[in-house]
VOKOL-546632 format. One line per 4 residues: number of its first residue (from 1); their letters; for each residue y, x, z of C-alpha. Coordinates in steps of 0.05 Angstrom, whole numbers, always signed. Each point is the difference from the previous one (the first is absolute). Layout:
# VOKOL-546632
NUM> A> Y/X/Z; ...
# end
This chain:
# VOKOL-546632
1> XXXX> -680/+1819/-3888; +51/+57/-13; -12/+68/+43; +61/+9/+40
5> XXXX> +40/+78/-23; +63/+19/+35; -26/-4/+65; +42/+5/+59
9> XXXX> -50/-12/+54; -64/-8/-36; -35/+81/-3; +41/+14/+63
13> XXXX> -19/+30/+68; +31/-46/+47; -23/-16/+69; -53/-38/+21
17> XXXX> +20/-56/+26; -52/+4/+57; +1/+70/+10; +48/+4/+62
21> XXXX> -45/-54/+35; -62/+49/-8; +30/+65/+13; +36/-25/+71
25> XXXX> -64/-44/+20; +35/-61/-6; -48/-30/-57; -46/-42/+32
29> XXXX> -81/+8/-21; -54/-52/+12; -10/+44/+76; +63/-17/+24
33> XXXX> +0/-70/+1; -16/-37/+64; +5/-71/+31; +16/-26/+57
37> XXXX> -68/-19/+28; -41/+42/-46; -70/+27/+17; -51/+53/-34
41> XXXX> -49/-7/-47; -60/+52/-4; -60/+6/-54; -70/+18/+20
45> XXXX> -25/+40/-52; -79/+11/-21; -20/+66/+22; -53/+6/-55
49> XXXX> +0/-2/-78; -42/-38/-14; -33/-64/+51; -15/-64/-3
53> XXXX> +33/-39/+58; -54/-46/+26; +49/-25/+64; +65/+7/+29
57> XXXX> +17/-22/+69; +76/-4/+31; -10/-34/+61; +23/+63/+42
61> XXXX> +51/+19/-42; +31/-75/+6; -8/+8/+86; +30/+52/+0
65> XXXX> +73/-11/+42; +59/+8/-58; -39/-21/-66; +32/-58/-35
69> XXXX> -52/-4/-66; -55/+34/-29; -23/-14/-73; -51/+20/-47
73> XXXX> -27/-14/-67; -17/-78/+20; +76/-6/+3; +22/+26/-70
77> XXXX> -12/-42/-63; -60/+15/-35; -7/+12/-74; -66/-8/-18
81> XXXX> -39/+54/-52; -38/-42/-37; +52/-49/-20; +38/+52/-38
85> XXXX> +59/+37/-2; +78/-25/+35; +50/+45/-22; +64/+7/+25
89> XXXX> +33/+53/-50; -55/+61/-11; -29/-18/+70; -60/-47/+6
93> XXXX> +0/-34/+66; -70/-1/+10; +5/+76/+12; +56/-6/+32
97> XXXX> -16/-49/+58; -63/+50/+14; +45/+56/+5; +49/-31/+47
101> XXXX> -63/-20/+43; -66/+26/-12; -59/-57/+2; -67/+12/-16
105> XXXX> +13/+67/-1; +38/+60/+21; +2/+45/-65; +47/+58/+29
109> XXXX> +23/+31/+58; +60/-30/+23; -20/-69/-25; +28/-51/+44
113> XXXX> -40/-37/+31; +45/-41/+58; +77/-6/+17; +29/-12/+71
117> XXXX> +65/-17/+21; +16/+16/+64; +66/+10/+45; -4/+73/-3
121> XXXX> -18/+49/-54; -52/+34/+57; -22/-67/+18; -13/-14/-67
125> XXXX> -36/+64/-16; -44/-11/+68; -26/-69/-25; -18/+26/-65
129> XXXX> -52/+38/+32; -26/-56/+37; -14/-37/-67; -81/+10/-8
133> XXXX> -25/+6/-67; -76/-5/-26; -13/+52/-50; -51/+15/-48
137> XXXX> +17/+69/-25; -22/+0/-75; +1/+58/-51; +62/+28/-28
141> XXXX> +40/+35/-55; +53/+37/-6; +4/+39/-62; -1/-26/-67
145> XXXX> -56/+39/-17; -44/-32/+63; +22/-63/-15; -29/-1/-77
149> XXXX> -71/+23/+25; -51/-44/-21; -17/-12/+79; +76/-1/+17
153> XXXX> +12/-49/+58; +29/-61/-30; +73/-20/+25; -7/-71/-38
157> XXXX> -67/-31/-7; +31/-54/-52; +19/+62/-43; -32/+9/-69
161> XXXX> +5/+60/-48; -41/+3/-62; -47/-51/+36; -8/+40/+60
165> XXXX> +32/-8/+70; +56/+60/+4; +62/+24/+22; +36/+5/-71
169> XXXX> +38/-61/+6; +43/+4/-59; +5/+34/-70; +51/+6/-51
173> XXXX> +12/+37/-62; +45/+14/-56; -23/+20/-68; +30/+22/-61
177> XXXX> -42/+27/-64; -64/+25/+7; -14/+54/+45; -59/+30/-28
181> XXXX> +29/+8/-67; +64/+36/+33; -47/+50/+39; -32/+12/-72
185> XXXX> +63/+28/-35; +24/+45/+73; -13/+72/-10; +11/+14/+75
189> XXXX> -36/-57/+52; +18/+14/+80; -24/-47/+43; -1/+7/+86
193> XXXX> +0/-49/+57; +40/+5/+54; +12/-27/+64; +62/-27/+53
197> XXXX> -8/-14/+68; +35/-64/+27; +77/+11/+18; +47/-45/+46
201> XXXX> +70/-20/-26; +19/+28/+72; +56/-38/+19; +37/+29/+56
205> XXXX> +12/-92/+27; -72/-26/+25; -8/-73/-15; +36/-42/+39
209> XXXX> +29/-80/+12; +15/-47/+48; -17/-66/-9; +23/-70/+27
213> XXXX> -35/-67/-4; +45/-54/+23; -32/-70/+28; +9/-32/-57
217> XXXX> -32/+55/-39; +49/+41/-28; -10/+68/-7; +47/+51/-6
221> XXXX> -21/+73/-17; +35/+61/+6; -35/+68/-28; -6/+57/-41
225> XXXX> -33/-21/-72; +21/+22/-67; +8/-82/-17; +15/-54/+49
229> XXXX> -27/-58/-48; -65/+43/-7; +5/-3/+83; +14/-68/+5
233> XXXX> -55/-24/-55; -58/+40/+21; +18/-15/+63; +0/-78/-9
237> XXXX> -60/+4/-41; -40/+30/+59; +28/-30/+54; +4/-65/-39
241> XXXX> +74/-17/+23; +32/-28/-66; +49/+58/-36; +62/-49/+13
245> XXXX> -12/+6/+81; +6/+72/-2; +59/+47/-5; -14/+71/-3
249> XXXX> +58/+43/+1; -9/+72/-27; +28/+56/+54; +23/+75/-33
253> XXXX> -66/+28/-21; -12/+76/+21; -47/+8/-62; -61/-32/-36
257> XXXX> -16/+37/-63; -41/-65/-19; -27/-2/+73; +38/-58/+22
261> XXXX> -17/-43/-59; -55/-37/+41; +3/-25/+78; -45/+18/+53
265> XXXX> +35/-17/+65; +36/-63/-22; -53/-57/-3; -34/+30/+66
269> XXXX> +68/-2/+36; +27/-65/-35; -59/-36/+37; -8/+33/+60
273> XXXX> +80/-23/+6; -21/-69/-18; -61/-1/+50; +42/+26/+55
277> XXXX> +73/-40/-11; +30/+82/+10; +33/+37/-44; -55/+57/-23
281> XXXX> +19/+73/-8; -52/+45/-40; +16/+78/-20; -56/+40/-22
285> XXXX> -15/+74/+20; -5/+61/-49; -75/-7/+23; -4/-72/-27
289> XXXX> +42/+20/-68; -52/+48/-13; -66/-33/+18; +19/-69/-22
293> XXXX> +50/+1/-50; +0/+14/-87; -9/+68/-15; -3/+11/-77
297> XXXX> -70/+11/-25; -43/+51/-4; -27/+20/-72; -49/+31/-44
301> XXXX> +19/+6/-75; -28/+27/-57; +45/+19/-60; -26/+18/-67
305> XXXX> +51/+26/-48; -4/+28/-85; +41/+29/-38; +11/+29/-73
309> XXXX> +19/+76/-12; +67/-23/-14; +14/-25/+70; -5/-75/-19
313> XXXX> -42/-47/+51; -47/-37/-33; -44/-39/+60; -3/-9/+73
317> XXXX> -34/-30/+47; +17/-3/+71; -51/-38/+54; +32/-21/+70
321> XXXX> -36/-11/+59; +53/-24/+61; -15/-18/+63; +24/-70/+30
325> XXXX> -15/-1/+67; -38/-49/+34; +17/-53/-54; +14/+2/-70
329> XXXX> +70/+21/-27; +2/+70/-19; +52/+11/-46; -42/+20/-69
333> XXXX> +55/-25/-41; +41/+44/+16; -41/+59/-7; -42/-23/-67
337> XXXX> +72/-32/-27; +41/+59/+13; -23/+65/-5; -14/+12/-74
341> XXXX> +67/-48/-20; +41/+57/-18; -39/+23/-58; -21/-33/-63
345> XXXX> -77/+1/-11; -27/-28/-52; -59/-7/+36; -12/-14/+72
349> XXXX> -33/-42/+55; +27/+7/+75; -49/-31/+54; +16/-20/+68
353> XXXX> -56/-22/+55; +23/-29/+55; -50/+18/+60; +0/-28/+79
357> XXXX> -6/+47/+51; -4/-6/+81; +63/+16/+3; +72/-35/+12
361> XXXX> +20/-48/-67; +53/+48/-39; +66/-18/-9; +44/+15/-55
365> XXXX> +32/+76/-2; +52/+12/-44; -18/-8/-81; -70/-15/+37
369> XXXX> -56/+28/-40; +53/+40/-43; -6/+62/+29; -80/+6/+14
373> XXXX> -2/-20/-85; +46/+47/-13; -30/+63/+42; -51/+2/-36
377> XXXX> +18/-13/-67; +55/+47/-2; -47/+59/+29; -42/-20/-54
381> XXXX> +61/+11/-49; +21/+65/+23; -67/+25/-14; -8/-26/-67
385> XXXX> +67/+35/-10; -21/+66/+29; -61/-9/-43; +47/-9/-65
389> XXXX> +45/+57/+18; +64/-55/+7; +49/+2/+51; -14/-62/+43
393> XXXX> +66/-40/-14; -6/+12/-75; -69/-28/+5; +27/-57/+26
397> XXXX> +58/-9/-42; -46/+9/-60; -45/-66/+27; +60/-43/+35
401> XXXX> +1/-72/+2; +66/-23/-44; +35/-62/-25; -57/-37/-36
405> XXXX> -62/+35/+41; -49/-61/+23; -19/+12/+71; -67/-2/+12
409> XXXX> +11/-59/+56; +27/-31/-56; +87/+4/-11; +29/+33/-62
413> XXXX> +54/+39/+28; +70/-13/-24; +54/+60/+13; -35/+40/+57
417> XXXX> +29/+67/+30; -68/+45/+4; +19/+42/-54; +66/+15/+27
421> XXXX> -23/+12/+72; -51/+55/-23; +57/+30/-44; +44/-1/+63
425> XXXX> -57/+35/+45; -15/+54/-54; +73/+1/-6; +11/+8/+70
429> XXXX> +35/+68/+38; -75/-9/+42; -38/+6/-56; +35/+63/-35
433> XXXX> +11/+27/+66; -51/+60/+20; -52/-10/+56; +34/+65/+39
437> XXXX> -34/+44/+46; -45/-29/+52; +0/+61/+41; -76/+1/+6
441> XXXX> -10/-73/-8; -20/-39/-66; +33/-38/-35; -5/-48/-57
445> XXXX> +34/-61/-41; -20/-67/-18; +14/-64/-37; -26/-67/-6
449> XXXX> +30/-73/-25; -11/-72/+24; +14/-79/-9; +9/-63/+36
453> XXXX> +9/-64/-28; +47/-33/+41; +19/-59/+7; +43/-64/+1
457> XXXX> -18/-65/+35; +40/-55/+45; +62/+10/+30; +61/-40/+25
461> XXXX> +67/+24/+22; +68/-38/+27; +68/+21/-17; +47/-20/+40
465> XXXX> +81/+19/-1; +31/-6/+78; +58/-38/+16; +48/+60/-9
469> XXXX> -38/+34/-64; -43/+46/+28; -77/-20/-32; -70/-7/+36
473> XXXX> -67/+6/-37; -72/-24/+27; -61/+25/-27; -57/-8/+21
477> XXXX> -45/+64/-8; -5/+40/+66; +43/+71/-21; -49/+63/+8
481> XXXX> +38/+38/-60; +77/-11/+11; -12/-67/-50; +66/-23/+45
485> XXXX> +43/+63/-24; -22/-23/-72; +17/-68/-6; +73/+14/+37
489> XXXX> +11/+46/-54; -24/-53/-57; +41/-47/+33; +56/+35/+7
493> XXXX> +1/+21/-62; -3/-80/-40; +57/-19/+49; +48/+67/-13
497> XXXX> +8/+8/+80; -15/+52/+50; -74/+5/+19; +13/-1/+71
501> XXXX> +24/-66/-10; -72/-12/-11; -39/-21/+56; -65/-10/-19
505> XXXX> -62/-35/+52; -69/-14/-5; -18/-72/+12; -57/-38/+43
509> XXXX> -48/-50/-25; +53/-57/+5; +63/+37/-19; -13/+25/-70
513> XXXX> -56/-26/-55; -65/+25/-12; +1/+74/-5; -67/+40/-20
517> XXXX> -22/+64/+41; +40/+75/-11; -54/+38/-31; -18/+12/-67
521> XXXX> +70/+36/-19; +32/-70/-12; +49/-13/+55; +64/+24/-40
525> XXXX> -30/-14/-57; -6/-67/+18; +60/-16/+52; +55/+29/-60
529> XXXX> -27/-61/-40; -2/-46/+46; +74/+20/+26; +29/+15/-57
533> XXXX> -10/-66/-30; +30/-28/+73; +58/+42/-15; +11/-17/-71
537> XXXX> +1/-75/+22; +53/+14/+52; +39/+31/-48; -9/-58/-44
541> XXXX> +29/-43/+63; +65/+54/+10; +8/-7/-62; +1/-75/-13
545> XXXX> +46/-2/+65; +48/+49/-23; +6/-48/-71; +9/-64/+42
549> XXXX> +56/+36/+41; +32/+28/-66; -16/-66/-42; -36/+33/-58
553> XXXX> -68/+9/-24; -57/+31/+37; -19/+49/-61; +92/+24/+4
557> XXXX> -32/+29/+61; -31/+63/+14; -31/+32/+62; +18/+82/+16
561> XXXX> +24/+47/+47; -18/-60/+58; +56/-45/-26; +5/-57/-53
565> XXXX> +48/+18/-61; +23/-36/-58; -43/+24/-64; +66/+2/-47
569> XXXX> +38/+52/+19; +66/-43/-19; -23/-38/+57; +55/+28/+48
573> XXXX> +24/-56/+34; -68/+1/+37; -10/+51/+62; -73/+24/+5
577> XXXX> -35/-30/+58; -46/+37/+53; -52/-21/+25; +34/-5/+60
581> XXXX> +37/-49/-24; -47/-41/-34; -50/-2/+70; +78/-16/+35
585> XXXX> +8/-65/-39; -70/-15/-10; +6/-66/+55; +37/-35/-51
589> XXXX> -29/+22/-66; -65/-21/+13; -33/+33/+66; -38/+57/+19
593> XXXX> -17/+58/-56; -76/+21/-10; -62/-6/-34; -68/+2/+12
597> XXXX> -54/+25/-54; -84/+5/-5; -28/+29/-53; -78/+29/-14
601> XXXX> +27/+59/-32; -27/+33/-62; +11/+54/-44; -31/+57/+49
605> XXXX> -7/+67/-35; -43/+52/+28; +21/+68/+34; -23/+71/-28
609> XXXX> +9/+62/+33; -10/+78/-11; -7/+46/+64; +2/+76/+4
613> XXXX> -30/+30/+56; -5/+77/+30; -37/+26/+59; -21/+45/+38
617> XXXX> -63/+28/+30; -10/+31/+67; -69/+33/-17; -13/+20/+67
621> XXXX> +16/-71/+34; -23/-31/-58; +65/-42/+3; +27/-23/-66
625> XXXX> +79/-19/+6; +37/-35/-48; +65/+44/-6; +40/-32/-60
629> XXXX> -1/-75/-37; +31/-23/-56; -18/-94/-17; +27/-19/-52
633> XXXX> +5/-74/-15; +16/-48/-45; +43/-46/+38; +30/-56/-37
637> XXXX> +72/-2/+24; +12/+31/+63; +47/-45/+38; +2/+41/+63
641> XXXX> -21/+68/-17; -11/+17/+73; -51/-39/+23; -33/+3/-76
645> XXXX> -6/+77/+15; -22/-20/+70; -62/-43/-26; -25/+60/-45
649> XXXX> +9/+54/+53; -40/-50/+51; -59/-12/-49; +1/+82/-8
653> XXXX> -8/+4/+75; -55/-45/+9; -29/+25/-67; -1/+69/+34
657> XXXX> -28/-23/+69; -63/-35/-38; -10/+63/-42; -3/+54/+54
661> XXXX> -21/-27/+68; +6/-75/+8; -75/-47/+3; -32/-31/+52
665> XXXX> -56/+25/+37; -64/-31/+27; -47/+14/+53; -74/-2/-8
669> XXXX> +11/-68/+36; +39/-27/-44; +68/-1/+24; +60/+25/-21
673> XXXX> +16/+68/+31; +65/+11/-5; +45/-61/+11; +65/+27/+16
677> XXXX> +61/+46/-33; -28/+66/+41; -70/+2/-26; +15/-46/-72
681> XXXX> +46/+59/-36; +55/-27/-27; +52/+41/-35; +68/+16/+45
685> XXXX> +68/+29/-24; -24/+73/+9; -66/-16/-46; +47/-21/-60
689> XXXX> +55/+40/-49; +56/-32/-22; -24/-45/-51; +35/-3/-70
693> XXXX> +15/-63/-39; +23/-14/-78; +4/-68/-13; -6/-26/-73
697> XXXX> +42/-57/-16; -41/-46/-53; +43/-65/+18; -52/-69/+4
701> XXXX> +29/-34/-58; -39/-56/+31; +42/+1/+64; +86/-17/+10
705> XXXX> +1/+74/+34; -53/+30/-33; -40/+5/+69; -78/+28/-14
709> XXXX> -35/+16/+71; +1/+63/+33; -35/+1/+67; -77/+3/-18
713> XXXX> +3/+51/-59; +27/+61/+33; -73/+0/+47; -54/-8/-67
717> XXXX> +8/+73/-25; +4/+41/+62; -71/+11/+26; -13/+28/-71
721> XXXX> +57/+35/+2; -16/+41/+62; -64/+17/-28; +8/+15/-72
725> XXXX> +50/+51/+45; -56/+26/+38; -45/+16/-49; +59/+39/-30
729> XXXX> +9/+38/+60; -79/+19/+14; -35/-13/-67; -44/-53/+41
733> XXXX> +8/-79/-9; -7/-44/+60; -45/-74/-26; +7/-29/+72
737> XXXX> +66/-9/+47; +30/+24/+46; +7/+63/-22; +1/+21/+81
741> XXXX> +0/+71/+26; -71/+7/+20; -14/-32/-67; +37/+53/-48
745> XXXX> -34/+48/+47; -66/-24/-19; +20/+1/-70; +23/+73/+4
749> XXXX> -65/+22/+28; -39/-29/-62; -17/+27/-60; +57/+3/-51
753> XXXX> -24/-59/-37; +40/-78/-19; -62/-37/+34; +6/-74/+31
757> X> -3/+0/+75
# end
């Protein structure tokens, strides 16, 4: 496929086609949907982490005046253990029935345990304390470190590691040369562990639907998911309502970071509709968000890294422990797949241990497992460079992954944009720029890199040209990054008309084909295919229309500037025709103008990025500020630069917020103790600088536009970042995050020393 040059729309910053509908409050989220007749669905939630539920009674609940259904685990479709794993994408179904609905057991706090619908949200809340539940309160685990004990309290009895009941429930690894050799030849060997406390994707839209079962069984969903055909299969395949009963149609999303790639409310509410004969209303609290849905793990990695005199990397080996929750699923592939990708070691072996916890299953987060990989390997790097006397970015450009590097996860790269990213960075006004006076505070600078892979996968998309020439596209990936913007522009730009001609839509279940979830950076990526081939074959139809009406040959015709012309130029006895014109006659020359295309795209490249970070320490406070950033990307082709420079400087934000204050917090019961935005520390407006963004332009040869992902890169290198900065600023390195006030203060009153906490 040729790249398309000359661009008139394409790499332009025109507005989003949504954008009016979100800044006036007319977009309507998964909240704001109601039905005549609706009623409220509640969740009980275990109180405990960890208890086996010997009995659950509802009979007072169900008296109670105004309840219409109650259900509990007896009502959702079982996937038994032992008879092996169901997926449905990444997500195996036995987990995911038991985190819907606990059974045997409750393994967090905030576990449902019971739904009730009732007529009133209050009356709904009231019978949920009337629900009795038998527990046995058993031994728990929260941190990674309890839960490896050899007397740990095990989460899953069936569970087997090296023989032995335990809660490592996965393992991967990817190898390349032989370590032990590699650490021979290094001159300088650093090796620390570090650890990262779980983080939400805080989305500022709690989980949401509204669900209708007709009589006849056919269900109708409205809610807030990053994939309706994700909704509507995981919720057929717990429910057991076949997929071709069910229409889920996707609302605006207010955010999901990889959240809202998994349902929680859906099934419960889907049967409590279908119990009752009521439409069923469920919105979750910031309470519930917290307690009960994905965070991103928690970690503990140790990174051992050698090197030569020269500066050259000769082995690595970096060993992953993530924690998944109550059930298995941490994302180790992301953090043993990613973090040493941007250099080429000749020797290497990257480890990832996948451990249950008694706390709520994780959920994806942005590049997930990226950024915990990448912490600590590029802390690890800056030392090693400090060690060698280098300046960090020309360590790095000294090791970079290139065209022909084999990944350790197993690609050989074709034309990547590392190199030139780090160039940009060192490059950068940031970078030559002095650190200025602090006027009594510290400061300091740092730098780190990262990867994703990125992806491709199935999408569909319509084309459609209106009765009076004007065009509508369906897709059908929810939009979280202005994906909509994008494809106007792309389509635009094939047909040679204005982009607000352009309307593009996201489709239900039944209006557009099968569509795969918007995560993984693929949704441009993968819509541009899928509607640029839709476009090409309308073109194909103008064009054949346009010959028919002139009497010549399809091939005398060309498409450009949104009219059909003549390819000879002698042609002049033939008047160009719009495409106005064509959609005018198209009654008699054939019928309506569209076409419809579903592809499992391929050719995904991954996404590199180099970040330069300064800060600033309040040694009294012990509060570290970030007061200038500089990500620099790799992105492909940037067909809307706006909302490509919006992706990186949202990673940087939440990059910044896990770095310096964000984790959650348990009490010595337990629980989580602080689940909502005034005690979990999110970064606002006045916590950030303006945040700076050069975008490299590698096209995707692999790709019409030359689209590579954007969204999950810009969050891998920040947490590094920030505290390769720090220890600039106070000559002391932080191994564990957040790098909170009263722990920099700590650190300050310690001896002078680069010890692990």
């Amino acid at each position: 496929m040729n790249l398309v040059t000359n661009n008139k729309w394409i790499g332009q910053r025109t507005i989003r086609p949504d954008g009016m509908d979100k800044v006036t409050g007319r977009a309507q989220f998964a909240a704001d949907t109601t039905m005549p007749g609706q009623i409220w669905g509640k969740v009980l939630r275990s109180p405990h982490p960890h208890a086996r539920i010997r009995s659950i009674d509802t009979s007072k609940a169900e008296k109670l005046p105004g309840v219409k259904a109650v259900v509990t685990s007896k009502d959702i479709v079982d996937f038994p253990i032992e008879k092996g794993a169901v997926m449905l994408g990444i997500q195996d179904m036995r987990w995911m029935c038991r985190n819907v609905m606990a059974r045997d057991k409750a393994l967090f706090p905030g576990h449902p345990v019971a739904a009730v619908a009732a007529t009133t949200e209050a009356i709904a809340a009231e019978a949920c304390k009337l629900i009795e539940v038998d527990y046995e309160v058993l031994p728990w685990a929260i941190e990674i470190d309890d839960a490896l004990k050899s007397d740990a309290p095990i989460l899953h009895e069936f569970n087997k590691f090296d023989g032995k009941p335990s809660n490592i429930v996965g393992r991967l690894e990817h190898k390349k040369g032989d370590i032990e050799q590699g650490f021979k030849k290094a001159d300088i060997v650093i090796e620390r562990t570090f650890t990262t406390r779980p983080v939400h994707q805080g989305y500022i839209e709690p989980h949401a639907c509204l669900i209708s079962v007709a009589p006849d069984g056919k269900t109708t969903i409205w809610s807030s998911s990053q994939g309706q055909f994700m909704v509507r299969a995981m919720t057929a395949y717990l429910t057991g309502i076949p997929q071709s009963d069910i229409r889920a149609i996707p609302a605006e999303i207010g955010g999901g970071f990889g959240g809202k790639t998994i349902v929680y409310l859906e099934p419960l509410a889907t049967l409590l509709a279908k119990k009752s004969g009521r439409p069923v209303k469920m919105v979750m609290t910031r309470e519930e968000v917290m307690r009960a849905t994905g965070p991103t793990s928690g970690s503990k990695s140790t990174v051992k890294i050698g090197a030569t005199k020269d500066g050259r990397i000769v082995a690595a080996h970096g060993t992953f422990y993530l924690q998944a929750g109550a059930f298995p699923g941490s994302p180790i592939r992301g953090a043993a797949g990613c973090s040493l990708t941007p250099y080429d070691i000749p020797n290497l072996l990257s480890e990832g241990y996948d451990v249950c916890s008694n706390r709520s299953k994780v959920a994806a987060y942005r590049a997930p497992g990226a950024p915990i990989g990448a912490y600590a390997v590029e802390c690890v790097l800056d030392e090693v460079a400090e060690a060698l006397k280098m300046d960090p970015l020309d360590f790095r450009l000294k090791n970079a992954a290139k065209e022909g590097t084999k990944a350790a996860h197993g690609p050989v790269f074709p034309r990547i944009g590392y190199i030139e990213t780090v160039e940009a960075a060192k490059a950068s006004p940031h970078y030559a720029a002095p650190l200025g006076d602090g006027h009594g505070k510290l400061r300091g600078r740092g730098t780190a890199s990262g990867f994703w892979f990125n992806a491709g996968g199935e999408s569909s998309a319509q084309v459609n040209i209106t009765e009076d020439g004007n065009v509508v596209v369906t897709t059908g990936h929810p939009d979280i990054g202005g994906s909509r913007a994008g494809i106007a522009n792309i389509c635009a730009e094939l047909l040679g008309i204005d982009y607000r001609r352009v309307s593009v839509i996201i489709g239900d279940t039944q209006t557009v084909g099968f569509s795969n979830l918007t995560g993984g950076s693929r949704v441009l990526f993968a819509s541009a295919m899928v509607v640029t081939q839709s476009t090409e074959k309308i073109i194909q139809t103008l064009r054949e229309r346009a010959a028919k009406i002139w009497e010549i040959d399809p091939e005398a015709v060309k498409w450009e500037n949104g009219a059909a012309h003549p390819v000879s130029p002698n042609a002049g006895q033939f008047e160009p025709l719009t495409l106005e014109e064509l959609a005018e006659k198209a009654p008699a020359m054939g019928g309506p103008i569209g076409a419809g295309v579903q592809l499992n795209t391929q050719g995904a490249d991954g996404g590199f990025g180099t970040h330069v970070c300064d800060v600033e320490i309040d040694v009294d406070l012990g509060i570290a500020r970030v007061i200038r950033y500089t990500a620099v990307q790799d992105v492909g082709r940037a067909i809307h630069p706006g909302y490509v420079e919006g992706q990186l400087q949202g990673g940087v934000a939440q990059g910044i917020g896990w770095a310096l204050n964000e984790e959650y917090i348990y009490t010595k019961e337990g629980k989580v103790d602080n689940p909502g935005f005034l005690d979990y520390r999110m970064p606002v407006c006045s916590d950030l600088p303006m945040i700076d963004c050069i975008m490299v332009e590698i096209p995707n040869p692999k790709h019409p536009q030359g689209v590579k992902g954007v969204g999950e890169v810009p969050l891998v290198p920040v947490m590094a970042a920030v505290a390769n900065a720090i220890y600039n600023a106070l000559g002391k390195r932080f191994y564990a995050l957040p790098m909170s006030p009263p722990k920099v203060l700590e650190k300050l009153e310690g001896p002078m020393q680069q010890a692990a906490e």
